[in-house]
N, C-alpha and C positions, 0 to 999 in steps of 0.2 A: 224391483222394489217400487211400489206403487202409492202415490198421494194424489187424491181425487186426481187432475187430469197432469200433472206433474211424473213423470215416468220416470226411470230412470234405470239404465243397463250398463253394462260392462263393455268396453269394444268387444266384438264377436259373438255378444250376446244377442238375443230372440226378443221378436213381439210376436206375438200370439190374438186372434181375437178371442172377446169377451163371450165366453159359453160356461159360466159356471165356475169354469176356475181361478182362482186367486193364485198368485208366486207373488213371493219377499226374499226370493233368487235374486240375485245382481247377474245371472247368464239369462235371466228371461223376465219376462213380465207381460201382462193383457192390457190390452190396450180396445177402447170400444170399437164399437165395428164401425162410423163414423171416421175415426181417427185412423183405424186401418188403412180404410179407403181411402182416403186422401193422402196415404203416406205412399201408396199402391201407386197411385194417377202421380206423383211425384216423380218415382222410380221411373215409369214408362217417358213419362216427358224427358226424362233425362238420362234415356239409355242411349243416347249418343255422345255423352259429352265423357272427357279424355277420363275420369276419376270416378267411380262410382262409389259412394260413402255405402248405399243401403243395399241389397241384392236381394230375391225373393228365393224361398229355399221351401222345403219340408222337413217335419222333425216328429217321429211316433209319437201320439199320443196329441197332436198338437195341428198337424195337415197344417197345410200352406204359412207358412210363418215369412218376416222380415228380420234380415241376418244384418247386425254392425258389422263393418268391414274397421282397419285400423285407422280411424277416424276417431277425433273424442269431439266434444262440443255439444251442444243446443239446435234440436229443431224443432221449431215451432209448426202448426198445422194452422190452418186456417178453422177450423173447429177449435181452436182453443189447448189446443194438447198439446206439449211441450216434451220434448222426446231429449233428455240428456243422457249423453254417452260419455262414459268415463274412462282412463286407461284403465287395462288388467294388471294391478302390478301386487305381485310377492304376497299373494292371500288377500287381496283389496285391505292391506296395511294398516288391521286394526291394532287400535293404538292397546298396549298390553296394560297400561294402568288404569285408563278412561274405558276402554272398549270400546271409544268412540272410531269411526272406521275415517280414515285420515288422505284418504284418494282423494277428496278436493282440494285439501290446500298443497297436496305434491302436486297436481295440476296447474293452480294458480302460481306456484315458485316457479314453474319449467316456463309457462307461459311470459313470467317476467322476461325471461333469458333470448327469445325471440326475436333475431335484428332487425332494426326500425320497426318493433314490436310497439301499439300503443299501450298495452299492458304494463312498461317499465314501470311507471308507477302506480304501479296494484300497492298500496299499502300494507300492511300486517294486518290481518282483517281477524276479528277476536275469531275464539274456540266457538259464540252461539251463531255469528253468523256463516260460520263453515257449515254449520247444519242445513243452511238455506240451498235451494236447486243453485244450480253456477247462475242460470240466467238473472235470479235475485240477487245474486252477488256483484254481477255485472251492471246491476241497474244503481246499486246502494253505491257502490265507485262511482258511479256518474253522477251521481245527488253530492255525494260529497265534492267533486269539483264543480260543479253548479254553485254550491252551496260558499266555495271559497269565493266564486268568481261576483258572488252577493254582495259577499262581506268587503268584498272591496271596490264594489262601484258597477254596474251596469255599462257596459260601453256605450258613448252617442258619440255620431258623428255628422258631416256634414252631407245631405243628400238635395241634388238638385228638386225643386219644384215652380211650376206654372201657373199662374192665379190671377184673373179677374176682378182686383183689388180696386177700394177707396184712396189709396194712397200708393203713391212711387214708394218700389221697394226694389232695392239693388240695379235692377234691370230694365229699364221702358225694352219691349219688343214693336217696335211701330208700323210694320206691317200687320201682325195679329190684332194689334191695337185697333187701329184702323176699321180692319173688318169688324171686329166684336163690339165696337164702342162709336158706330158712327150715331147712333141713337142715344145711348147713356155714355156722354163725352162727361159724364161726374167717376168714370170710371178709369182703371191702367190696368192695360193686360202685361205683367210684368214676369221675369226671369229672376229668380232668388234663392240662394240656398237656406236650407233649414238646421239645425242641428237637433236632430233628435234622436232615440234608441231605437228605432223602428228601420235599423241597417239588418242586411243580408246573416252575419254573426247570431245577431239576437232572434233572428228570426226560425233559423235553424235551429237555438236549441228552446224556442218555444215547441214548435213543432216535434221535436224529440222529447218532450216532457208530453204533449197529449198523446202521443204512439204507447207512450211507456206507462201513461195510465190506464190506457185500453190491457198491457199485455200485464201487468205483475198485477199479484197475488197478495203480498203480504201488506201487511195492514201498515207498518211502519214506513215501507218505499213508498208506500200510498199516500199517505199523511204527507211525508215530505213534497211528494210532487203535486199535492194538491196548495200545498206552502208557497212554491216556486211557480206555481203557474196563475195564482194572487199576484206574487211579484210583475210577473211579465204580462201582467193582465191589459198594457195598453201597447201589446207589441202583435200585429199580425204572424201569423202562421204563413211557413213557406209554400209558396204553390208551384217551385219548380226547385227542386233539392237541388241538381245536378246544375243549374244557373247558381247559384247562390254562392255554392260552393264554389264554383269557377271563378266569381265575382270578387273573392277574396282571392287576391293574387298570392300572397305569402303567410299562408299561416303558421310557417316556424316564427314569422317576423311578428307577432304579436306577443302581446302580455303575456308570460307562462301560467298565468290561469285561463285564459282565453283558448292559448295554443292547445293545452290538455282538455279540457272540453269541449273544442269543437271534434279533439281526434276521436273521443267517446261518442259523436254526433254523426260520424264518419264511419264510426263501427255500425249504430245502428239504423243509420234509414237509408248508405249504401248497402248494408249485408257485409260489412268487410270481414273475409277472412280468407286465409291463404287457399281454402276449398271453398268453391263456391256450390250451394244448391238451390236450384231456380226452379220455378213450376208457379201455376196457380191457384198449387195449396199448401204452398208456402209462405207463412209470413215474417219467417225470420228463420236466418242458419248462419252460426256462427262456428265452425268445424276446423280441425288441424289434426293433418297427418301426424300420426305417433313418431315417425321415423324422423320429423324433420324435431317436433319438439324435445327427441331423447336425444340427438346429435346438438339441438343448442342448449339444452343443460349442461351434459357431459363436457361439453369443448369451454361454456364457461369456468365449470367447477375446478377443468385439469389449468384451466389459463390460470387461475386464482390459488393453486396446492403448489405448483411448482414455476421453478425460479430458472427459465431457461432465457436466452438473448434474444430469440425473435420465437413466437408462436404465428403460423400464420393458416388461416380456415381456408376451406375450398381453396386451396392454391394450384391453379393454372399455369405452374411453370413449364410444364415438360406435358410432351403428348407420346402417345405410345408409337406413331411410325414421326419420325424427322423430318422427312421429305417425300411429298407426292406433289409432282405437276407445279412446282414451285410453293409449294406450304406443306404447314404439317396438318396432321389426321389422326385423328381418335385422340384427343385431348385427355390427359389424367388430372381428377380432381379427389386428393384426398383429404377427408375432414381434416388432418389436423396434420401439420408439419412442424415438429420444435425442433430448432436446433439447440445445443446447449452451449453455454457460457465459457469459455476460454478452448473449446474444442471446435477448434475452426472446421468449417463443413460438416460434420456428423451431426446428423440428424435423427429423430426418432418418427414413426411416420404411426399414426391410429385412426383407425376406423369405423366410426358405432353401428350397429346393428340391433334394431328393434325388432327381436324375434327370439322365441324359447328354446333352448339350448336343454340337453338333458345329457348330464355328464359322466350318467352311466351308460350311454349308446355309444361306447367309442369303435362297434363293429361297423356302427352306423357314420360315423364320424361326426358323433355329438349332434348333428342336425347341421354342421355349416356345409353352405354350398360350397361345392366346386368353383364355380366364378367369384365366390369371394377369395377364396384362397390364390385364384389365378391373378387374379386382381393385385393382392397385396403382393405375390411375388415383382409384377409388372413395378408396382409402385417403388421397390425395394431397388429395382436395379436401376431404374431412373433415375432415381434419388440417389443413388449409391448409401443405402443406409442398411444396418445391419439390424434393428431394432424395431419390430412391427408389431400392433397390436391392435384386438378386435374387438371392441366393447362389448357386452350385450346385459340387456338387464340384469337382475335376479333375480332368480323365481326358485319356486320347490322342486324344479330337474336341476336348476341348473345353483346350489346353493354355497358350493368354496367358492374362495376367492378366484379359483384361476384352476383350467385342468394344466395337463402336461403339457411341458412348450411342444411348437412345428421346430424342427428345422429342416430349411430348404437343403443345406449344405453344411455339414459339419466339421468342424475343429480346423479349420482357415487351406486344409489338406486336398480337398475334392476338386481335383479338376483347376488347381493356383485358386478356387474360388473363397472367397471372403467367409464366415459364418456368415450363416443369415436366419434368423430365431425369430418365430411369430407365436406372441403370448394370445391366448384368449383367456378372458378376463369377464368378469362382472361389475356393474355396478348399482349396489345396492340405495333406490330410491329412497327409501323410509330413513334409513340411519347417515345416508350421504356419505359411505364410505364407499373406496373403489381402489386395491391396492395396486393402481398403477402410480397410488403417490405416497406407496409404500415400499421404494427397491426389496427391501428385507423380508417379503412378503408374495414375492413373485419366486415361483420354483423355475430355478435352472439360471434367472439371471444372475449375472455376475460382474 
């Protein structure tokens, strides 16, 4: 789907250069030859580094194309082209009564869910500004805690300064004195602090208010930041980000309007995001694996449906060998371990997976791998748990709630072994339902 230099595709969708063709596909879109190139010279700069978001491919009808990998997020080109990649989720989840297509705001909700995410407070952002690219959405957040941090005062503080003054102020220096003023002894070269707004804080997010006017589009972010930088019209721009920010030792220890502001100041003139992509035609990228943001959805949503005594994420209790050479080896981390409430040690152990499942290929074994399954076994005897389960989205292969359970071991008979039943499961983005917080709902559990 394409808006002058605003792109916008699906993860695993296509850019194409501009030859005549137009697509309002969300798997593809053209993009100028400009912005090609520069997205080209990115990829190469950054074919060594551990993650590759972009990949270069071919596609009939189309020759050399650039392929999303499971990445979503914003990148910007140094031409001015803005490249958003959105997840693929359940038909790009248009809304049935609006028509309006609803993949941003499931985005912006996952992104909430993110730990030590600065996103926690994304606001409810209306129905017209969902319409905007995510990267205008991104900016309108930022004006709005700018815009609190107005309303309630500008921070000054105290910053040392040096001056050649008519009058003692705070400090005689009498060596400097000396030198400077053996001629104009009507003069004090003095040591004094100042209290003004023109600290390290203010300075950054002046500086992030002129980046942000150079980068957005829409007329209303624009307005505002032309607003806010009247306000901060007697405060310099930073000329060393990374000083600046180090110079503030504790920014959870500030005001919660300050704290939230500078972390949006953080996101954009470091680049912060859990992917990074660097190059010299790049001016901004703000990117997240789908895998990590469907595991901190899903693990918030099951923490908040159900009522167990301890939930506990990535837990590093147990490793798969005991003992080597005096420690242990191959550590197990499964997303999610609950135990339940008056059932001392039993525990339920689940797993998510960001990837399309089709639940009529069970010659095929639905699409899961082999090491998943080896895996959740490993986790099950670790744990000693009998209850395992494999998230995966929903989509149009994969659309019941749940196919037929695994079992490893059946009816507690096989070998003294215990049952051991692994559900696969979906959960559906758009309606935020997922019957693992429906027992009645799961076939075969009991």
């Amino acid at each position: 789907m394409r808006n002058g230099k605003n792109i916008t595709i699906n993860e695993y969708g296509f850019l194409f250069k501009e030859n005549g063709k137009e697509s309002v596909e969300w798997e593809k879109a053209a993009v100028s030859e400009s912005a090609f190139d520069a997205i080209v010279k990115m990829i190469e700069e950054g074919k060594n580094a551990e993650e590759q978001v972009l990949t270069m491919g071919f596609s009939k009808g189309y020759g050399t194309v650039i392929r999303a990998k499971s990445h979503v997020g914003i990148i910007r080109t140094s031409d001015g082209t803005t490249i958003e990649i959105l997840p693929k989720i359940n038909g790009n989840a248009l809304d049935s009564e609006t028509g309006r297509n609803t993949v941003r705001d499931i985005f912006l909700k996952m992104l909430r869910t993110l730990k030590d995410s600065k996103y926690k407070d994304f606001p409810n952002v209306s129905l017209k500004l969902l319409d905007f690219p995510v990267l205008e959405i991104y900016i309108f957040i930022f004006l709005e805690e700018v815009g609190k941090l107005v309303k309630k005062g500008i921070k000054k503080n105290y910053v040392g300064r040096e001056g050649n003054l008519l009058f003692l102020k705070w400090k005689l220096q009498p060596g400097n004195n000396l030198k400077r003023n053996l001629v104009h002894q009507e003069r004090l070269f003095v040591q004094y602090d100042e209290f003004v707004e023109n600290i390290p804080e203010n300075k950054l997010i002046k500086s992030t208010l002129v980046f942000l006017n150079r980068l957005s589009k829409n007329e209303t972010n624009r307005r505002r930041i032309r607003e806010f930088l009247f306000v901060f019209d007697g405060i310099e721009e930073s000329v060393d980000f990374q000083a600046d920010i180090g110079s503030i030792k504790n920014i959870s220890g500030l005001h919660g309007h300050y704290e939230r502001t500078l972390a949006w100041v953080k996101i954009f003139l470091e680049k912060q995001s859990v992917v990074g992509v660097h190059g010299s035609t790049v001016t901004l990228s703000l990117l997240y694996p789908m895998e990590k943001l469907f595991e901190s959805y899903v693990t918030k949503k099951i923490k908040a449906c159900w009522k167990f005594a301890d939930v506990k994420t990535q837990d590093s209790e147990h490793s798969l060998v005991v003992e080597h050479d005096g420690g242990k080896k191959f550590g197990l981390r499964p997303d999610i371990v609950a135990r339940f409430s008056g059932r001392a040690g039993e525990c339920i152990i689940m797993d998510t997976k960001w990837k399309i499942l089709d639940e009529h290929r069970g010659s095929d074994n639905y699409g899961i791998s082999h090491s998943d399954m080896y895996q959740l076994y490993a986790y099950a005897r670790k744990y000693d748990s009998e209850e395992l389960y494999l998230i995966y989205p929903k989509c149009e292969t994969f659309a019941s709630p749940s196919i037929a359970p695994f079992y490893y071991h059946g009816n507690g008979n096989e070998g003294g072994e215990k049952t051991v039943v692994l559900h696969v499961i979906n959960y559906d983005l758009v309606t935020d339902f997922c019957c693992v917080c429906d027992w009645g709902a799961i076939d075969g559990f009991e």
